[in-house]
N, C-alpha and C positions, 0 to 999 in steps of 0.2 A: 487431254483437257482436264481430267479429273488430276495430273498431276501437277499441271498449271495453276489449279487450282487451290492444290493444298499450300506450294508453297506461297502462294499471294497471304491465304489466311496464314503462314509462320508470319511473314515479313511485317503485316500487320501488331501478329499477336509481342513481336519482338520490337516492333516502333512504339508499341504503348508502354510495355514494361520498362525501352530507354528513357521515355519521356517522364514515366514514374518516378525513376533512379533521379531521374535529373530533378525533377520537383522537389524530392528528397533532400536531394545533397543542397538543394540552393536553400530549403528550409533551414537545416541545421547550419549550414554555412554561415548563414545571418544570425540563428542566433544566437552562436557562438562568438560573434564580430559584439553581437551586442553583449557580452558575461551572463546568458539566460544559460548559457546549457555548457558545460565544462564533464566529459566522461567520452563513454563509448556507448553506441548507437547499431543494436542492428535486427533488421527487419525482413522476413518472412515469408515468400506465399509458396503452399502448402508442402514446405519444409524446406526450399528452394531461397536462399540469402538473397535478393532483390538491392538492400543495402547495408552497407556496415561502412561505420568510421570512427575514428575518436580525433578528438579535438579535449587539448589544454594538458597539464602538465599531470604526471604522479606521482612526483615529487617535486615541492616548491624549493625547497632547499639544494637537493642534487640536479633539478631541471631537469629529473627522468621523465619522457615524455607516455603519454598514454599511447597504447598500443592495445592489439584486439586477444593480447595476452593477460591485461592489465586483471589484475586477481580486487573485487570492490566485498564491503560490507552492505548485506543487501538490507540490512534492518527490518520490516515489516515482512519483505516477502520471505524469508524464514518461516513463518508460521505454516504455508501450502508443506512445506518439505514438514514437520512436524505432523500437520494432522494425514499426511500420506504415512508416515512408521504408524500411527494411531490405526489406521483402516490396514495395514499389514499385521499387526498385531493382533485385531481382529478376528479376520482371515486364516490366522496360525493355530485360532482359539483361545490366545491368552487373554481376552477381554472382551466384554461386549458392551455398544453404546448406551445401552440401559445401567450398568454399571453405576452402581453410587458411589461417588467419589473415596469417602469414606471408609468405604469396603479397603480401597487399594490403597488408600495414605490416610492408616487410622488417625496420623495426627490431626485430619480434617474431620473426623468422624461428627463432631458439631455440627453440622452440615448437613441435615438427611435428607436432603429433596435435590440434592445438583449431581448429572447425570455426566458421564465422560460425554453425549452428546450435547450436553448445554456448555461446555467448555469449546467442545467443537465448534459451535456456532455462536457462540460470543451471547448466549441466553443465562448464565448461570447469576448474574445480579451481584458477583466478587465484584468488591470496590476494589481502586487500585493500587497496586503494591507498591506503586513509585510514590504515590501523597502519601501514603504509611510510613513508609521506610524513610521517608524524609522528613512526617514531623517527629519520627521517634526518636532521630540521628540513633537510633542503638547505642542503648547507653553512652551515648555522645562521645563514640569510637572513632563511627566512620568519618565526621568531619574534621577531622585532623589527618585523615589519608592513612589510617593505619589499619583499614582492614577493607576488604572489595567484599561484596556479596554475592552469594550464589543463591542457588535454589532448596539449598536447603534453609540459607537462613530465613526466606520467605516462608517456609513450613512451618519453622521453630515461631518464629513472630506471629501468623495469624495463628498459631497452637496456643500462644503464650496471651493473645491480645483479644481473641477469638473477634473481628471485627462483623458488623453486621452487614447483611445483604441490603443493594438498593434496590431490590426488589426480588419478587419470589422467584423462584427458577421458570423459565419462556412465559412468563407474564411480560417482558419486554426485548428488545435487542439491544444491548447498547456494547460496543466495544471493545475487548476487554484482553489488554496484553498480563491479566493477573491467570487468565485463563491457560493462559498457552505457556505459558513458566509453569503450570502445575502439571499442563499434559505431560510437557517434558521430563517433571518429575515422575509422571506415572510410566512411561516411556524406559525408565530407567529401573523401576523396581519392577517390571512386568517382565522387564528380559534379562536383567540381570548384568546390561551393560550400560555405559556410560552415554548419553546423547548423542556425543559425538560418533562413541564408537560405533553404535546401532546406526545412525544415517548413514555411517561411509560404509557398513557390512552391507547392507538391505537396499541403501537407494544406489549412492554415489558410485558407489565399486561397477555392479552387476552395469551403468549405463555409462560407464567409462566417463563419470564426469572427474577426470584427475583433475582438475583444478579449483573441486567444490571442498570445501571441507567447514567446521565447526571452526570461530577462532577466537578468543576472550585475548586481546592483545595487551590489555595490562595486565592479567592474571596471571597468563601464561605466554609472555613475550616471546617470540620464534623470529628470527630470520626466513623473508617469505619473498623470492624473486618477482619482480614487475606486481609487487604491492602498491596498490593505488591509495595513497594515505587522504583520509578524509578531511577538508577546511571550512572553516566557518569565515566571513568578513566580518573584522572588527570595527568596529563604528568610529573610533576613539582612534587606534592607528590607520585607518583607511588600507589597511591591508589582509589577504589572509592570512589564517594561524590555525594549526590546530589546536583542537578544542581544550586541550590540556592546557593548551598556556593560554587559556580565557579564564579570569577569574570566575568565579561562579559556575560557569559549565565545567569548567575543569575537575569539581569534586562531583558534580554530574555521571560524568563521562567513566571516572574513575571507582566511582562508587558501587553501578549496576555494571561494571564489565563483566563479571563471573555469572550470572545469571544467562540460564538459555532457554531456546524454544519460540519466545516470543521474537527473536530477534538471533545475531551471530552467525548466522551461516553466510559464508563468503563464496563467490562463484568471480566467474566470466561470462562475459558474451556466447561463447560458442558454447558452453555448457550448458546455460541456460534454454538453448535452443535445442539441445540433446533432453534436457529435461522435459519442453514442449513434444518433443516428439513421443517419448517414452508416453506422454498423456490422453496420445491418441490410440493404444495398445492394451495389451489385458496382459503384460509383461508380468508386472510385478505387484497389480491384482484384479482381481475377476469385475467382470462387467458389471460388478452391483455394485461393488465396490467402488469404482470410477463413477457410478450411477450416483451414489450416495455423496461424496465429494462435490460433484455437482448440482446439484438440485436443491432449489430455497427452500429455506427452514419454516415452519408455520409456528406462529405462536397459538397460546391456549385460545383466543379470541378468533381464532379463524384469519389473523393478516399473514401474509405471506412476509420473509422480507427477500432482501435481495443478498443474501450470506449464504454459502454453505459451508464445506468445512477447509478454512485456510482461504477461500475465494471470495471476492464481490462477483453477484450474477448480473446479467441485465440483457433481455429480451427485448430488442431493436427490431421496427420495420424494413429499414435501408439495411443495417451490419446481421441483423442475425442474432443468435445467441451469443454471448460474449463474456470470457471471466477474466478478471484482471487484480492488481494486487499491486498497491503503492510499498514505498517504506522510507521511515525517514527516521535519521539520527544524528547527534550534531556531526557534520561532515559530509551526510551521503543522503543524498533523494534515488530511490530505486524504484524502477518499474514494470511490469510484466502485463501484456495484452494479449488474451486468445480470442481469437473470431474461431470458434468452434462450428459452426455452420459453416464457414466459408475457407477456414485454414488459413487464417492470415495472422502473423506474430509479431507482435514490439516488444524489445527486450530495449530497454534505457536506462544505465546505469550512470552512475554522476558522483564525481567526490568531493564537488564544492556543493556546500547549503548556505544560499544567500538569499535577500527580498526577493534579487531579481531574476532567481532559478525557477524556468520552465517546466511541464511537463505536457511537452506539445502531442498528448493523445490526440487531442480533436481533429490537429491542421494533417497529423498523420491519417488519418481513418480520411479525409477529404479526398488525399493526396490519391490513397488506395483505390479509392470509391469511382473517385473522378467528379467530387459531388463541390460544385459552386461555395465558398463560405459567405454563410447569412453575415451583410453586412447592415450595419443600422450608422446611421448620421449624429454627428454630433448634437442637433439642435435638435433632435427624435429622442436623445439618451437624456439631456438636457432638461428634457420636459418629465421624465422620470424620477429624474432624482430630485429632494426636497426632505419636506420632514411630515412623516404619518403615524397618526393617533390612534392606538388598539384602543380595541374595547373595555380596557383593564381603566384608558387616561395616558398611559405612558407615552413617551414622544421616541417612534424609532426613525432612522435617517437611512436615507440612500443615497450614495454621496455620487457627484461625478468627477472624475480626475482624471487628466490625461487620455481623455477620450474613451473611457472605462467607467463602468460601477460595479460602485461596491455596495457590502453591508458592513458597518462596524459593529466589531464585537466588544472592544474596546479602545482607549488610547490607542494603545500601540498596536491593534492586533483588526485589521479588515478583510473581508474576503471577497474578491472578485466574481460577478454574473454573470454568466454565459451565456448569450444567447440561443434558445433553442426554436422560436419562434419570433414573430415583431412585439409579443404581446409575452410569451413566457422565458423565463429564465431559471439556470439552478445557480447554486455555490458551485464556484470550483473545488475540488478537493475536497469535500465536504460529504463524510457519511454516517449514517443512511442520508440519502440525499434529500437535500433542500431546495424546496423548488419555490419560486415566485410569479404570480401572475397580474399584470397588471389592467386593471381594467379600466375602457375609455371611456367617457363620455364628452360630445359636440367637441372631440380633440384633446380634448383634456384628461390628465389622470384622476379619476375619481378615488381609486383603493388601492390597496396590494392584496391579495390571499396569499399566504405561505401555508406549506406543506412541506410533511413529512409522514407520508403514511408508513413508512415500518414502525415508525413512534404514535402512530394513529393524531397527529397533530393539523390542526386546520385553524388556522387564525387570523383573521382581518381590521386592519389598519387602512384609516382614509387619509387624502394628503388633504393637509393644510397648508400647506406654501411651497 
């Protein structure tokens, strides 16, 4: 009986996992049919692949297709693999979070309050080095294409420009890839190697991620098999291209290739998930260490945010604990999901960036869950969107489009609401996050509250029409 038994509970536990798979595939399948999601795809439970696939080309010119070989630029999620050498380095004794920056790149010595810890967590109040370095053109070098920059020219310019802080060191969070170019730079005079070379000695070797490595593709152009080349849609040809043959991004793109840390580490799918793994272990460092990586940063004020080092945090009732890590550059939207209580993984890599690129976390985490998606009616959404008056006089708008709202931030530029209840919503993509509530009266929308508490913001806007 008892062995009738167990295998009823397999046949079960193995009909919901097909039916997951299949949720899965039919998600990405559509939308991919629709140009939301062009890359490779693969998903997790507790280290065990459930799904994986790619869909769309990796090369538009040769018509090399994506495969789960396919080598992407993961842009943003870089940073995790950076401040993991920083907490190594640590660990070895050649540095400690309290560290003043200063100490270790006298050319920042100007600087006497920002700690290798407020670098870590995005607290240090460095303005950023891409509006610098682009209203200074450098001595109006770089835009003629005659010189890329690296990290050190970053050193030399705020040495030379000495730029001020927006704010004093963890008096705020605000985001900061000026941060993780200097880690990098500290990274490199603390061991006496090179960024790249320190990652692939310390992380990439030791977890056998052979197809991870460091890559500046205009600096240092290589020959690199099942290279997934990053596209942008251009408006004007109604096709992709890469970003090089876009006017305007094209001196972009070509200008910050040599700089690293904030960005440049390239991987795979399957690496990726050697690296999740590696994350649940005290391999390559000790349990404070991993402790410290994970756990939100507190500012002087007592708020918590939801940053640790390299990670966004976030403490869910349904998922659990969870860290996760976008990244985006002209050509590649990148993604990384851990349910750390529950062991569940999304790795989504993608080498087209258009309007109409996805980054279906949510319908995934549903799919996991087996959790219903909140849906609301057009004529529900309908009665939300309009145009509401803050406190200041000013008129903000909530738009509805296509069965969606939004918030405009500008002309060109809106961000999509999420539902998280019938009455609250956040930004998508959107961090520290921004949350909106709207409140009813006799059916009607009387207000919105917006929030952002890691920025300590609470603001109220009634609707007028």
């Amino acid at each position: 009986m008892k062995k009738k038994f167990l295998i009823l509970i397999v046949l079960i536990t193995n009909n919901l996992l097909a039916q997951k798979t299949q949720k899965l595939d039919s998600l990405f399948q559509k939308l991919s049919s629709n140009k939301e999601f062009n890359g490779n795809v693969l998903i997790a439970e507790k280290g065990k692949v459930i799904y994986k696939n790619s869909f769309g080309l990796a090369n538009e010119t040769s018509k090399e297709k994506l495969d789960e070989n396919s080598i992407f630029e993961l842009a943003s999620v870089s940073k995790q693999f950076t401040a993991f050498a920083i907490v190594i380095l640590k660990e070895k004794g050649k540095l400690k979070y309290e560290d003043k920056i200063g100490d270790i790149l006298p050319q920042l010595s100007f600087y006497k309050n920002i700690t290798v810890r407020n670098l870590l967590n995005h607290t240090s109040g460095l303005p950023d080095y891409m509006k610098i370095l682009d209203s200074l053109l450098i001595d109006k070098t770089w835009d003629n294409k005659t010189k890329i920059a690296t990290n050190k020219d970053i050193l030399d310019v705020y040495e030379k420009y000495k730029p001020s802080l927006l704010f004093e060191p963890n008096e705020k969070w605000e985001y900061s890839n000026t941060g993780y170019a200097i880690l990098a730079s500290i990274i490199e005079k603390v061991s006496g190697k090179s960024y790249a070379e320190f990652l692939k000695a310390e992380i990439f070797k030791p977890l056998k991620m052979n197809n991870t490595f460091v890559y500046t593709r205009r600096l240092k152009p290589q020959k690199i098999n099942h290279y997934a080349f990053g596209y942008v849609y251009s408006d004007s040809l109604k096709i992709n291209q890469l970003p090089d043959q876009i006017k305007g991004m094209d001196l972009y793109v070509y200008t910050l290739d040599g700089i690293v840390g904030d960005g440049t580490v390239n991987s795979t799918i399957d690496d990726l998930l050697k690296w999740d793994r590696n994350l649940y272990t005290n391999r390559l460092v000790s349990k404070n260490g991993m402790n410290e990586i994970f756990n939100p940063t507190t500012l002087n004020n007592g708020i918590k945010t939801k940053n640790g080092f390299g990670w966004f945090i976030d403490n869910n009732e349904t998922f659990g604990k969870i860290v996760n890590h976008s990244g985006s550059w002209p050509g590649y939207i990148s993604y990384i999901e851990r349910h750390i209580d529950n062991d569940k993984t999304i790795i989504l890599l993608q080498n087209n960036d258009t309007k109409n690129t996805k980054i279906p976390s949510k319908q995934v985490r549903q799919i996991l869950y087996n959790i219903k998606p909140l849906t609301l009616n057009e004529d529900y959404l309908k009665k939300i969107s309009g145009n509401y008056k803050t406190e200041k006089g000013d008129i903000k708008k909530v738009l509805f489009e296509n069965g969606k709202l939004y918030i405009p931030f500008s002309e060109d530029d809106k961000f999509e609401l999420e539902a998280i209840s019938k009455t609250l919503f956040k930004i998508i993509g959107f961090e520290p996050e921004v949350k909106y509530e709207f409140i009813f009266e006799n059916d009607k929308v009387k207000k919105y509250i917006v929030t952002q508490p890691e920025q300590g913001v609470r603001k109220e806007a009634v609707k007028i029409e």
